[in-house]
Residue, then its C-alpha position, 0 to 999 in steps of 0.5 A: x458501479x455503486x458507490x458502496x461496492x468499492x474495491x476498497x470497500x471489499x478490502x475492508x468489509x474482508x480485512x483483507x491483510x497483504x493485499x497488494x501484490x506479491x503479499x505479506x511475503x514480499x514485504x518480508x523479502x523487501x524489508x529484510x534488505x533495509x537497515x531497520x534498528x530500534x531508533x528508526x521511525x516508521x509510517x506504514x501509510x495506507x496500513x490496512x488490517x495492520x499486518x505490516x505495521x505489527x510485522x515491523x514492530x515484533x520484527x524490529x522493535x521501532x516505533x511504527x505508526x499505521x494511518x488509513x483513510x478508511x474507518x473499518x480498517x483502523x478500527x481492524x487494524x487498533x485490533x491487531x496490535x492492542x493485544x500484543x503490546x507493541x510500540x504502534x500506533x494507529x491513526x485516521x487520516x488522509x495520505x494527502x493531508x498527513x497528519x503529521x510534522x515536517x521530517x518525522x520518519x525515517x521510513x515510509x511504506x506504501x503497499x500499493x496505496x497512492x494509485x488510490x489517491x491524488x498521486x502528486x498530493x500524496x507522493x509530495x506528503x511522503x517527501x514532506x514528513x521524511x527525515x533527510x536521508x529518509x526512504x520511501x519504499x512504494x509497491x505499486x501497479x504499473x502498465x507495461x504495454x498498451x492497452x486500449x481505452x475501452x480496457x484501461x476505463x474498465x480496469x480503473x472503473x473496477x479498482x476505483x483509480x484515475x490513472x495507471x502509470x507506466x514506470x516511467x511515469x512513476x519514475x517522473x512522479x517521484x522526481x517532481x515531489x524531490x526525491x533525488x535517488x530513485x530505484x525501481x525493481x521489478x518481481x515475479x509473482x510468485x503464489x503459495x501459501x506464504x502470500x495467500x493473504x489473512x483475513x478479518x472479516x466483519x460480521x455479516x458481509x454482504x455477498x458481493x464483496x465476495x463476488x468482487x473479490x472473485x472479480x479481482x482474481x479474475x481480473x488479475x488473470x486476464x491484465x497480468x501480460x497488461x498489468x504488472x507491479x514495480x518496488x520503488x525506493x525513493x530517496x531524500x537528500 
């Protein structure tokens, strides 16, 4: 594939908002079970167009800050929230190398970022900045039965990852970098117009981003008995 025409590429050229699974309503449903107040500090790692990094801030009034590794989503993302005057701020930087002190947050969310990402590296730099007590929240795709190899290289040839995690194996991941209590949840999709996600076009966009996005979809359709996604809550000591 060329290099170019990446997933992630599509998503940004597309400002697609919500585009991990479930949407911007299961980030809702998720966040409204968490004890959020306006003292709580918040990474919104891998933050995209800046859909929940706005959300939290409007809906709890904390300090939230949204970093991506990926120049246009920033730049989409500083768009967002400028307007709107809220307690958020957005930085460029790498979930491998946060830019940010030891034990800063008390929450760190991450829709469907880390498979993107040197998992160990990334999941051991979450740990690192949060506070004890701290939480983790991840929504992550998942294998959930075998799948033949020829199937799985095309699968993370498409979306540009190494490697596809069983739970278990999520579930390992996370002991590994320290965290001491681990909840997995598994949701249904459920579609409808409240996780149809937002869009922010840039201007001009190339045809194919289009034409992998209705890749994706398709994709979707075919993987969803292979593929499917858990919620993982991570606690620190």
């Amino acid at each position: 594939m060329d290099r170019e025409y990446t997933y992630l590429n599509c998503l940004a050229e597309l400002g697609v908002g919500g585009a991990h699974p479930g949407g911007f309503k299961l980030t809702q449903d998720i966040l409204s079970t968490e004890h959020i107040g306006k003292k709580t500090t918040v990474l919104d790692a891998g933050c995209g167009t800046g859909q929940t990094a706005a959300y939290v801030a409007q809906q709890y009034g904390c300090q939230v800050t949204g970093l991506d590794h990926h120049q246009l989503m920033v730049e989409k993302a500083r768009k967002r929230v400028r307007p709107l005057g809220l307690p958020v701020q957005i930085v460029y930087g790498n979930t491998e190398a946060l830019p940010f002190a030891d034990r800063q947050f008390d929450l760190v969310l991450s829709e469907s970022v880390i498979v993107f990402t040197d998992m160990p590296t990334t999941v051991q730099e979450f740990r690192r900045v949060l506070k004890p007590g701290g939480c983790l929240i991840a929504i992550e795709m998942v294998l959930e039965q075998p799948v033949s190899p020829q199937k799985l290289a095309h699968i993370k040839d498409f979306y540009g990852v190494s490697q596809i995690l069983t739970e278990e194996q999520w579930v390992q991941l996370f002991q590994k970098a320290g965290f001491q209590s681990i909840h997995s949840e598994k949701y249904d999709l459920q579609f409808g117009v409240q996780n149809v996600p937002d869009f922010s076009l840039s201007e001009d966009v190339d045809v194919k981003y289009f034409e992998m996005l209705e890749h994706h979809m398709i994709m979707f359709e075919s993987t969803k008995e292979i593929l499917g996604f858990r919620v993982f809550r991570c606690k620190t000591v």
